[in-house]
C-alpha positions as CSV (number, residue, x, y, z in Angstrom):
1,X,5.4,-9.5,11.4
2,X,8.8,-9.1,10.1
3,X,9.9,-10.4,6.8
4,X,14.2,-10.3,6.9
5,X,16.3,-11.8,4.0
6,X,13.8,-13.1,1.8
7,X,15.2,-14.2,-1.4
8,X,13.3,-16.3,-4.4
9,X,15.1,-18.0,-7.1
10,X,13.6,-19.5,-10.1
11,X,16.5,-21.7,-12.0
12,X,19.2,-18.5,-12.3
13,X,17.0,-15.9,-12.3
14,X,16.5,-14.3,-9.2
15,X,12.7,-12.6,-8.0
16,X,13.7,-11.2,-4.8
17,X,16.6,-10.5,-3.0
18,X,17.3,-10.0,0.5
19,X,13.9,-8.2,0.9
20,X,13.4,-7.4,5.0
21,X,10.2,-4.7,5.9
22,X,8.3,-5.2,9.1
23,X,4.4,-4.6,9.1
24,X,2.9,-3.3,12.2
25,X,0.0,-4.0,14.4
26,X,-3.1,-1.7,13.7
27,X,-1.3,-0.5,10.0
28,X,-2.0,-0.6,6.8
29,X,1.0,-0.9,4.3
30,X,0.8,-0.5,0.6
31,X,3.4,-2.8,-1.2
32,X,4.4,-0.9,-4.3
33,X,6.1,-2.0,-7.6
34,X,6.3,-2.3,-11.4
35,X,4.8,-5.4,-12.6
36,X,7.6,-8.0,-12.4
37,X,9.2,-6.3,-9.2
38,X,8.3,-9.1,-7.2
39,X,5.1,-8.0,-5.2
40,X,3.2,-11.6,-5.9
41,X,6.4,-13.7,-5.1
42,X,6.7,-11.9,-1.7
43,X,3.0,-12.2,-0.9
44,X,3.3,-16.2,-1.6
45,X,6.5,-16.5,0.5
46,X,4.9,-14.9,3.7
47,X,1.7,-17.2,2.8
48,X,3.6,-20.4,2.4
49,X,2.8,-21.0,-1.0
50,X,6.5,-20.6,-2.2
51,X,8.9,-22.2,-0.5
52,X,11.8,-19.3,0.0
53,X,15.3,-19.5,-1.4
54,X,16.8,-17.9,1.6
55,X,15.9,-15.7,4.2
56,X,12.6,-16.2,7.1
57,X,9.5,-14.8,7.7
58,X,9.0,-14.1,11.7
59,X,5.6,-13.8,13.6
60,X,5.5,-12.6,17.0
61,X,8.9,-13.0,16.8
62,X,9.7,-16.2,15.9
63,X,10.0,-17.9,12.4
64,X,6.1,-18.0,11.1
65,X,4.2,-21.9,11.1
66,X,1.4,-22.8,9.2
67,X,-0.5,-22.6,12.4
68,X,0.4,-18.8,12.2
69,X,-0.3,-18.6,8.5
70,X,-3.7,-20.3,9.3
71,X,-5.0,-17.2,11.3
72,X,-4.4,-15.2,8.4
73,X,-6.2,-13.9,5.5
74,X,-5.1,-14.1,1.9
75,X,-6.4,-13.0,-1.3
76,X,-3.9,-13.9,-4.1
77,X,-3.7,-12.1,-7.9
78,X,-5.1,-15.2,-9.0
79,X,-8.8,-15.0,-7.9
80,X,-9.5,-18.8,-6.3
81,X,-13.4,-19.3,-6.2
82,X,-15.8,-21.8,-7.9
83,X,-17.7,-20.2,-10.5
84,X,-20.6,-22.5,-10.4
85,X,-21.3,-23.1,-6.8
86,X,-23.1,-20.8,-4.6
87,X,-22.1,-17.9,-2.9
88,X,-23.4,-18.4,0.5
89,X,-22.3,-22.0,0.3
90,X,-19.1,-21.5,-1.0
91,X,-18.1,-18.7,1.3
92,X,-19.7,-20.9,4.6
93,X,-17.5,-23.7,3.3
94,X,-14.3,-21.9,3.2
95,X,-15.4,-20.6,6.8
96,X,-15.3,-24.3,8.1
97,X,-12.0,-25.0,6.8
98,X,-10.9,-21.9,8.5
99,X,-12.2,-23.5,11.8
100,X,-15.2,-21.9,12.2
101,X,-18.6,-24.0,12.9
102,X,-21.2,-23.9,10.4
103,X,-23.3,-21.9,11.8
104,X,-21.1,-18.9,12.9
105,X,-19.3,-19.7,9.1
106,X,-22.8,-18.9,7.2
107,X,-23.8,-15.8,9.9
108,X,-20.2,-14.6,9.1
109,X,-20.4,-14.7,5.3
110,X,-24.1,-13.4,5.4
111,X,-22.6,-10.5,7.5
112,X,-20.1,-9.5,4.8
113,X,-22.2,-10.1,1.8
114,X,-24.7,-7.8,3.0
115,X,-21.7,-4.8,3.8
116,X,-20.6,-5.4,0.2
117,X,-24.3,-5.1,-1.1
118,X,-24.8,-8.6,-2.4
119,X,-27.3,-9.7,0.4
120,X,-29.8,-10.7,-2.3
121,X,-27.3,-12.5,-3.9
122,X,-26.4,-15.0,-1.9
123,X,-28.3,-18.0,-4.0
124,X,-26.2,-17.0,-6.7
125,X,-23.7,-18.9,-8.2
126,X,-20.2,-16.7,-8.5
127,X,-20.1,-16.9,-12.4
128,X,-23.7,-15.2,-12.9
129,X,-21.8,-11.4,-10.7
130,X,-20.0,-8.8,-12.6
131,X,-16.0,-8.9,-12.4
132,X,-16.4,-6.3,-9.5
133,X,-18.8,-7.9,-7.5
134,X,-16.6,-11.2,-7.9
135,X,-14.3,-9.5,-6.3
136,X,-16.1,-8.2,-3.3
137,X,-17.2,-12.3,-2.7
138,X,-13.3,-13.0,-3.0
139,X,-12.6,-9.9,-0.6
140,X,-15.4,-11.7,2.1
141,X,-13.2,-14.9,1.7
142,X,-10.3,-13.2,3.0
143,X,-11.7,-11.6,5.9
144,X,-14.6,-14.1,7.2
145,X,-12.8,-15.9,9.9
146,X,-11.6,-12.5,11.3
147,X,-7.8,-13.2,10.5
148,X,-4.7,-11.4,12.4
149,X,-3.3,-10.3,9.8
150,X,-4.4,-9.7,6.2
151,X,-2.1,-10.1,3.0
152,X,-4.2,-8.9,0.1
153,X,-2.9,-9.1,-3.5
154,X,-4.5,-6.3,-6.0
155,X,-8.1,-5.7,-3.8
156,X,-8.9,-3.1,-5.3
157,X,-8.6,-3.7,-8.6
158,X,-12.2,-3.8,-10.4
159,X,-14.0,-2.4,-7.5
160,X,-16.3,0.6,-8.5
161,X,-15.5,3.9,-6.2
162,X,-18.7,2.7,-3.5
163,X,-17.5,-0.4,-3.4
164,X,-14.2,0.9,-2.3
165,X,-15.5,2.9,0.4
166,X,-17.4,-0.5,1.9
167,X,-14.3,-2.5,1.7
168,X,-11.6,0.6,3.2
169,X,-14.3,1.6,6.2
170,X,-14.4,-2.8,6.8
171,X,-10.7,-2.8,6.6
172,X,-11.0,-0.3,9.4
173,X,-12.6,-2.0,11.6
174,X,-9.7,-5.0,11.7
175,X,-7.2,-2.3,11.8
176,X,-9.2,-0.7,14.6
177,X,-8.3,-4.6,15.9
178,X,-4.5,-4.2,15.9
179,X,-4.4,-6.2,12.8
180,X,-1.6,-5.8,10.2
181,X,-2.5,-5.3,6.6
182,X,-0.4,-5.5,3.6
183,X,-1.5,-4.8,0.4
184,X,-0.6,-4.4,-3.2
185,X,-1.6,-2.0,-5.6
186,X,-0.8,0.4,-8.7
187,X,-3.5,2.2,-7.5
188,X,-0.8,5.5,-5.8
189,X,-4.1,7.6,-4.7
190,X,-5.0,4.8,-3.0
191,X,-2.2,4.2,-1.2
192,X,-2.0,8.3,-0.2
193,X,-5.0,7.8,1.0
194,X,-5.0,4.5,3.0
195,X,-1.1,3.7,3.9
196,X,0.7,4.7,6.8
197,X,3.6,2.8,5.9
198,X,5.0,2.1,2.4
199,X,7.5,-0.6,0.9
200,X,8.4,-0.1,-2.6
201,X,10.4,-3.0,-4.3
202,X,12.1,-2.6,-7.8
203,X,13.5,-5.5,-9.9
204,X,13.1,-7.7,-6.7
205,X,14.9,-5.6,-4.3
206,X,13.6,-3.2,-1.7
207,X,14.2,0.3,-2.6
208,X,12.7,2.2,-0.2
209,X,10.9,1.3,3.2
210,X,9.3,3.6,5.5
211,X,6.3,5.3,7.0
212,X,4.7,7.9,4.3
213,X,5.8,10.7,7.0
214,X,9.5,9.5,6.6
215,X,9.6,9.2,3.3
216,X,7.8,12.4,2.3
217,X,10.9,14.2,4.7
218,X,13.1,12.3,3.0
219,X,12.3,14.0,-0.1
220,X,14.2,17.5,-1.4
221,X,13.9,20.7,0.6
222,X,11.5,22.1,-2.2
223,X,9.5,25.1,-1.5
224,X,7.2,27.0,-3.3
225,X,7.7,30.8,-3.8
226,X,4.9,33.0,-4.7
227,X,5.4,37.3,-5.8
228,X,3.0,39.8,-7.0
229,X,5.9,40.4,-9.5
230,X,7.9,37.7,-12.1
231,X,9.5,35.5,-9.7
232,X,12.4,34.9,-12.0
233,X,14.7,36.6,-9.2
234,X,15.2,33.5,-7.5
235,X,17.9,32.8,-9.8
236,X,19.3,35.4,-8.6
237,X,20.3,33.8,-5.2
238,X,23.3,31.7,-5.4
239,X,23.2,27.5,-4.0
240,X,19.1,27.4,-5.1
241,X,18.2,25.0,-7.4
242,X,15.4,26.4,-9.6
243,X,13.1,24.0,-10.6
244,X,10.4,25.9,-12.3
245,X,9.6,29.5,-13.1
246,X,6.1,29.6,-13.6
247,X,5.2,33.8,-13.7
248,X,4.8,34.8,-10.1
249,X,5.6,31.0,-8.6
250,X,8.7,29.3,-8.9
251,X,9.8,26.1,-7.3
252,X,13.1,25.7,-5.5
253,X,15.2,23.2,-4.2
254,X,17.2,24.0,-1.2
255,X,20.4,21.4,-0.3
256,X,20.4,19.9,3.2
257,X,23.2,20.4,5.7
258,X,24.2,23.6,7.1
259,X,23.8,26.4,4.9
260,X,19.9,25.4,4.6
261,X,18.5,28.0,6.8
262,X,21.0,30.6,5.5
263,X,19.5,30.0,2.0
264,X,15.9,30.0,3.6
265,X,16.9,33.4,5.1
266,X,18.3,35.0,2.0
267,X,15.3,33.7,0.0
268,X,12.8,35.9,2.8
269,X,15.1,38.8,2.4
270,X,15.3,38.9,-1.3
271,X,11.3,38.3,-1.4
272,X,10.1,41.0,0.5
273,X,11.6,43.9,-1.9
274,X,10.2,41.6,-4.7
275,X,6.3,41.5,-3.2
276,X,6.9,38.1,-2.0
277,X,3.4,36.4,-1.3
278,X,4.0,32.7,-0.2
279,X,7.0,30.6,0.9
280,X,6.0,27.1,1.4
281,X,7.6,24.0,2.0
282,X,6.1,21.4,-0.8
283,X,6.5,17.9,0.2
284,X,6.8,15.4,-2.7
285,X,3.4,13.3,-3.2
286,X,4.0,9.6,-3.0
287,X,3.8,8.8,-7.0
288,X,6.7,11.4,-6.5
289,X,8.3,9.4,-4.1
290,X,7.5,6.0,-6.3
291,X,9.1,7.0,-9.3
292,X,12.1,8.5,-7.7
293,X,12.6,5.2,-5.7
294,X,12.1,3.2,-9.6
295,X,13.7,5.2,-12.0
């Protein structure tokens, strides 16, 4: 999928603005933002659920159908399911609008209500679960007619540390699939953990877009120095940036471009008359990355 231009106004105030990201077969990608940045608005453009103000949504290619959006799985912010009907029921009845036959519907939603642990639960009616285990029944209506692509909205949000293990090792498999995934969260560990790929928006705008890799690279040339001494020399050493002095350790940023390796050289020299134990490179984490890309 590849979202290019995508722009949302609401009277004169505009949401997004020319937002353009691809998602990949086989990848997850966290979609990361303040509250307001325009995560939700994106998710119901590619869904069809809000008209866009300019810009297309392309699928294999070509601009997306409803066809398309049909064969996908969606779980909005807004959690969509009946309170007072029946799991199993409910669940098999979403399957059938999703084109599945009644049979393979129920042995589908059976499947995933066992994975998430509510297998003798399925009599229940939705209202009588805890908030998390709400959200594991919306999670199975997102995934039980096997969708190519998955645009989830918050999933993990409620969800107790073993019910996040269930629904990341199911999201797997589809990913194991070739499907694409695209999800939302404020949950940065998560998306360490999970993402390969990365878009962070701000004020409805992309700021950065990348693989994890790429943008982690893209960070500063920081490394950490370690001595059996003070390690208050590296001052010393013109064209570092110091960042910390911490005892022994210091932190240093190096500037890109040509004189890099010279500084890396002259750092080595300078740290072996001053017991020099460590010289890492430290690669910024991704809240790093997040609040650098928002600030």
């Amino acid at each position: 999928m590849r979202v290019r231009g995508l722009g949302r106004d609401f009277g004169d105030r505009t949401v997004v603005d020319d937002l353009g990201f691809r998602l990949r077969p086989g990848v997850m990608t966290g979609f990361l933002g303040s509250n307001g940045a325009g995560k939700t608005t994106s998710m119901r453009m590619i869904m069809g659920v809000l008209e866009p103000s300019r810009g297309e949504v392309l699928w294999n290619g070509v601009p997306i159908t409803g066809a398309d959006r049909a064969r996908f799985g969606y779980m909005p912010e807004e959690r969509g399911l009946y309170p007072k009907q029946r799991i199993l029921d409910q669940l098999a009845y979403l399957g059938r609008l999703r084109g599945l036959e009644a049979p393979v519907a129920k042995e589908q939603a059976r499947e995933l209500l066992d994975r998430f642990g509510l297998g003798e639960r399925t009599g229940d009616k939705l209202e009588s679960l805890s908030l998390g285990n709400q959200q594991r029944v919306q999670i199975a209506a997102a995934l039980l007619h096997e969708p190519e692509c998955l645009i989830l909205d918050e999933p993990f949000s409620g969800l107790d540390p073993v019910a996040v293990d269930s629904m990341v090792a199911l999201l797997g498999t589809f990913l194991r699939r070739g499907v694409s995934i695209l999800f939302s969260s404020h949950q940065l560990d998560l998306v360490e953990r999970l993402c390969e790929d990365v878009v962070i928006l701000e004020e409805g705008r992309l700021a950065v877009a990348g693989t994890a890799q790429e943008l982690r690279d893209a960070g500063p040339l920081r490394y950490r120095i370690g001595s059996t001494r003070d390690a208050g020399w590296v001052r010393e050493v013109p064209g570092v940036e110091v960042v910390d002095v911490d005892g022994p350790t210091a932190l240093v940023d190096l500037p890109r471009g040509g004189e890099t390796e010279g500084l890396r050289r002259e750092l080595m020299t300078r740290g072996v008359d001053r017991g020099m134990t460590e010289f890492a490179r430290v690669q910024p984490s991704l809240a790093e990355i997040y609040r650098e890309a928002v600030r």
